[in-house]
C-alpha positions as CSV (number, residue, x, y, z in Angstrom):
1,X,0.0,0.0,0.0
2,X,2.7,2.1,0.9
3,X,4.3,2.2,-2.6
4,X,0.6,3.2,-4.4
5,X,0.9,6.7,-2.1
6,X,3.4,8.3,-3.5
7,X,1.3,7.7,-7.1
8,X,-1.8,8.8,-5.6
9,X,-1.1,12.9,-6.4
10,X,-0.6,11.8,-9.6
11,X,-3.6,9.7,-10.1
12,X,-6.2,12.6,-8.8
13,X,-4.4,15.3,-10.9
14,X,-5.4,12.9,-14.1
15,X,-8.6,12.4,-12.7
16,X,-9.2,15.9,-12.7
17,X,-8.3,16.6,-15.5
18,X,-10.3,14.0,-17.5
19,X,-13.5,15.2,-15.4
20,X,-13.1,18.4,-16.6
21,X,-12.5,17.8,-20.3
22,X,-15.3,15.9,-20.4
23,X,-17.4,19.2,-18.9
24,X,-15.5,21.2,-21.4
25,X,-16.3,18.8,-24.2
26,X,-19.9,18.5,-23.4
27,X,-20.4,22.3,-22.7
28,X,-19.9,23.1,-25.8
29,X,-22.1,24.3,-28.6
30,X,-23.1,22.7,-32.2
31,X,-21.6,23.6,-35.0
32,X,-23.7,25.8,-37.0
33,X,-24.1,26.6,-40.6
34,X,-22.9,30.5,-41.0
35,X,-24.5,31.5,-43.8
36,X,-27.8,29.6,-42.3
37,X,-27.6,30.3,-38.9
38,X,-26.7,34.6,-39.2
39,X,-29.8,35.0,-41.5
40,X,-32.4,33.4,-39.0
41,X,-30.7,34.7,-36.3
42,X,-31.4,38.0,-37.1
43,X,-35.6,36.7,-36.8
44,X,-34.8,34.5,-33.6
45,X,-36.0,37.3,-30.2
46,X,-33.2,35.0,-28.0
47,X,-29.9,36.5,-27.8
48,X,-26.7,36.2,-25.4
49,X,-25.7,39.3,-23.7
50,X,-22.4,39.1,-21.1
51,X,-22.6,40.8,-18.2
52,X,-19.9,41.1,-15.0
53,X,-22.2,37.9,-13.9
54,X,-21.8,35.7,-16.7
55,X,-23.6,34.9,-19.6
56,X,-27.6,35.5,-20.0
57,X,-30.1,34.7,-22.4
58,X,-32.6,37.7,-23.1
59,X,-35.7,38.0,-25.5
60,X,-36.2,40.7,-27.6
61,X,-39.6,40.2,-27.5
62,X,-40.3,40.3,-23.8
63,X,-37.8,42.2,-21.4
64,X,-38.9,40.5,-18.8
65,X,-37.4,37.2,-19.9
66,X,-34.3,36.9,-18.2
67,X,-32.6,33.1,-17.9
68,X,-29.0,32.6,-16.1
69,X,-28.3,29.0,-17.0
70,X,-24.9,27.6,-15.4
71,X,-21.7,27.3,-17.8
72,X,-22.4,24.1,-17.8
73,X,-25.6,23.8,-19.6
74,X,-25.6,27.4,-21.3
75,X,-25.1,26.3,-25.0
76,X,-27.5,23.6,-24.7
77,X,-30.3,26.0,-23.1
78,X,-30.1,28.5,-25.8
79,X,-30.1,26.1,-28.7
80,X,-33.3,24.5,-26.9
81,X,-34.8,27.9,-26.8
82,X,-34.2,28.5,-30.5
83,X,-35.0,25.0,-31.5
84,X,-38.2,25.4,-29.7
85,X,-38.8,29.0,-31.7
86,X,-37.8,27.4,-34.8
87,X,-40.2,24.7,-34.8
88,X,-43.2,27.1,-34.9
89,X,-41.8,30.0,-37.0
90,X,-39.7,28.3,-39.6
91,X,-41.3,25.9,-42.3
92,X,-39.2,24.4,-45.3
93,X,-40.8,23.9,-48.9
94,X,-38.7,22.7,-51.8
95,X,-35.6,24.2,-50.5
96,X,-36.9,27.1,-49.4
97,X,-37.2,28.2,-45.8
98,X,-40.1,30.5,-44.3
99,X,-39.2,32.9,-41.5
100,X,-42.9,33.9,-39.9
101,X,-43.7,36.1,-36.7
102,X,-46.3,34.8,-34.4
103,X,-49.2,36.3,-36.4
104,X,-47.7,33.9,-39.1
105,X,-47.0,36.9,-41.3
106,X,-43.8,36.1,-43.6
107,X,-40.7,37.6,-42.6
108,X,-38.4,36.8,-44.9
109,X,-38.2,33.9,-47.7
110,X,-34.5,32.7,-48.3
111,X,-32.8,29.3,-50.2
112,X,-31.2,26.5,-49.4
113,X,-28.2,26.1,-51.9
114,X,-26.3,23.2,-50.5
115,X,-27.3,19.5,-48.8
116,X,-25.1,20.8,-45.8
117,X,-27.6,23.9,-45.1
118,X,-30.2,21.6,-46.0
119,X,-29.0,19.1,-42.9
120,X,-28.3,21.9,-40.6
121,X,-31.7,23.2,-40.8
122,X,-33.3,19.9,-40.4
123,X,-31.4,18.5,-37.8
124,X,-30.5,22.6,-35.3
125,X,-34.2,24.0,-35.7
126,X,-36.1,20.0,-36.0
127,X,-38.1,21.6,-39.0
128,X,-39.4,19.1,-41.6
């Protein structure tokens, strides 16, 4: 037993290490599309805004909405919330995506060029 001590420094500091590349590896977010993602962003009311706190998500929509998610889960919050928008306010026909408001009034009409934008789309915002 004796001779396992002076390894056991050793052995936590990997431990450690591991556990937290595995937070940092799982903390962080999707991949996105750029040319996708930046023109329906512009439509989607969540946005991050950093603060001496940390990191919050805010809606444009209602200033009341105010969410403080831990660093942890931050990047997985915010796609849920956009997800969760996308799925009512985006609709795909033929390659082309639909940006509506919550009257359903059309936003803004754009195409999908490549199979890539046509997989991000699908599989970020669950659309159909």
């Amino acid at each position: 037993m004796q001779k396992f001590r002076k390894y056991l420094p050793f052995v936590f500091l990997l431990a450690f290490f591991l556990i937290g590349l595995n937070v940092f590896i799982q903390s962080r977010p999707t991949p996105k599309n750029k040319r996708i993602y930046k023109i329906v962003k512009e439509y989607s009311p969540y946005y991050i805004e950093k603060r001496f706190g940390g990191l919050e998500i805010l809606n444009k929509q209602n200033k009341e909405f105010k969410e403080k998610p831990t660093n942890e889960t931050f990047f997985k919050r915010y796609e849920s919330l956009e997800r969760d928008w996308g799925k009512k306010h985006l609709t795909l026909n033929n390659n082309r995506v639909t940006i509506k408001d919550d009257s359903n009034k059309t936003l803004k009409t754009f195409e999908i060029k490549t199979d890539d934008e046509l997989k991000f789309i699908k599989s970020y915002y669950g659309i159909k």
